[in-house]
N, C-alpha and C positions, 0 to 999 in steps of 0.2 A: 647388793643394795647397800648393806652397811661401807663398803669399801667406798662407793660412788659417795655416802655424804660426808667420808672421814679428807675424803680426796677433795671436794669442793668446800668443809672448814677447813683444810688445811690451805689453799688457795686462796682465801676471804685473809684469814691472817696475816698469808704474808702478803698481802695484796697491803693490806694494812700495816705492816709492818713496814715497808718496803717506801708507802708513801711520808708514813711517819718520819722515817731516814731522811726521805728526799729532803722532806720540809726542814730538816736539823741541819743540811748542808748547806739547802739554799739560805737560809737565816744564819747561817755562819758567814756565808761568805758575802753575804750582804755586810755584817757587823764589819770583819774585817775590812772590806771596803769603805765603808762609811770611817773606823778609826786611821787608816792610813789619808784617808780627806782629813780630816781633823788635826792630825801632824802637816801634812802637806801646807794646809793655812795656818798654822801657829807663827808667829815671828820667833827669829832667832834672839834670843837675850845672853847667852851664853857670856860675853864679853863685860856682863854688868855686874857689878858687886855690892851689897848692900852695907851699909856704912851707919855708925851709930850715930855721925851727926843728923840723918835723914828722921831721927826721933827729936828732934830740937823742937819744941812748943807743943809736943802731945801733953796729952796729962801724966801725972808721975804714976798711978798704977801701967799705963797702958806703956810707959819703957821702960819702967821694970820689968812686963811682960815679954816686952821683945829684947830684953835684955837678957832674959833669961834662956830663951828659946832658940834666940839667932848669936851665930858668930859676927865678929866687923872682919870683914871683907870676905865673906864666905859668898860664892855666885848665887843669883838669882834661881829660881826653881821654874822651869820653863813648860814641865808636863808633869804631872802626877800618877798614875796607875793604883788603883786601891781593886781589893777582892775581900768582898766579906760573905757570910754569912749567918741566917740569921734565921727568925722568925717573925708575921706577921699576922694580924687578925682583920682581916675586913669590916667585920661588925664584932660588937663585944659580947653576942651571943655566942658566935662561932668557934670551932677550936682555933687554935695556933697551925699556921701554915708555913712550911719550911721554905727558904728563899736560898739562892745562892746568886752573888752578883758580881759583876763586872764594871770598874769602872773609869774613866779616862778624862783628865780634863786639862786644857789650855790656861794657861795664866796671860800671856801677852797678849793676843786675843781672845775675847771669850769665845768660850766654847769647851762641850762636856758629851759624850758617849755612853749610858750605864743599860745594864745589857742585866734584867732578874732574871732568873729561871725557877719556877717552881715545879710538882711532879705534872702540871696539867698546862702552865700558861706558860709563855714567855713574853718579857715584857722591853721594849726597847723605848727611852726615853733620849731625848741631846737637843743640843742646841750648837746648830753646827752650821755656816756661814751664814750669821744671824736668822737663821730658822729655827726656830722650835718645833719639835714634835714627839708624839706620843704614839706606840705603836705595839698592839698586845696582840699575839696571836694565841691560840687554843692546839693543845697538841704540835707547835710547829705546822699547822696547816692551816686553820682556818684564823683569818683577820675578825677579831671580834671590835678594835678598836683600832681607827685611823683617824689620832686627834693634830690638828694644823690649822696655821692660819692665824692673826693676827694676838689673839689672844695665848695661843700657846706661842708663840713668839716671843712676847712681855712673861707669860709663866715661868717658861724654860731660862730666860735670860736672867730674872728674879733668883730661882732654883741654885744658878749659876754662883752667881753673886753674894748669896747666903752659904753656900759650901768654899 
């Protein structure tokens, strides 16, 4: 008897375990997917250089900034890749919850890919051939959120534009 319920929790687990996997592959290889779309639609800039007469009529803090930050005739930045981590609080009751992120963005077209993990959700945010959308799963298995449509469209493209 005890063998029979050690043998069917052990089966429950990995039954769970096994589906938990599944879900971490198939949300990878969707992300993957979705970032080689993202590259595929970027325009090539590669051939462009950025020139300190292109600061002629800013105001004078804002070329000393770019003054400072950029070379003249150093190329244009055509993709970006950032990985942080970090912490967050949902409400400001709650403890601090640890994040780890991914993320990817288009300069010649807009467009951006960021990809959180935390121990329970994952969370996939882009604005990627003028779509926006918002998408959190639970464990890599269950869709808690499938946000889209006109309004994340203008959010995401906002989100874009501000980073």
């Amino acid at each position: 008897m005890r063998i029979t319920i050690m043998t069917i929790l052990l089966s429950i687990i990995s039954i769970i375990v096994i589906a938990i996997l599944t879900g971490k592959i198939i949300l990878s290889n969707q992300h993957n997917k979705e970032v080689a779309e993202l590259f595929s639609l970027s325009g090539d800039i590669s051939n462009r250089t950025f020139s300190y007469e292109q600061l002629d009529g800013l105001p004078e803090p804002v070329q000393r900034y770019f003054k400072h930050v950029l070379k003249d005739g150093q190329p244009y930045i055509s993709c970006v890749r950032l990985i942080h981590n970090g912490q967050f609080k949902t409400d400001p009751k709650k403890d601090w919850i640890n994040i780890k992120g991914e993320q990817y963005f288009t300069t010649e077209k807009p467009g951006f890919i960021w990809e959180g993990k935390t121990a329970m959700f994952t969370a996939h945010d882009m604005y990627l051939a003028n779509k926006g959308r918002l998408v959190v799963t639970l464990l890599s298995l269950f869709k808690i959120v499938d946000g889209q449509g006109e309004s994340f469209n203008q959010g995401e493209l906002l989100r874009w534009l501000g980073e």
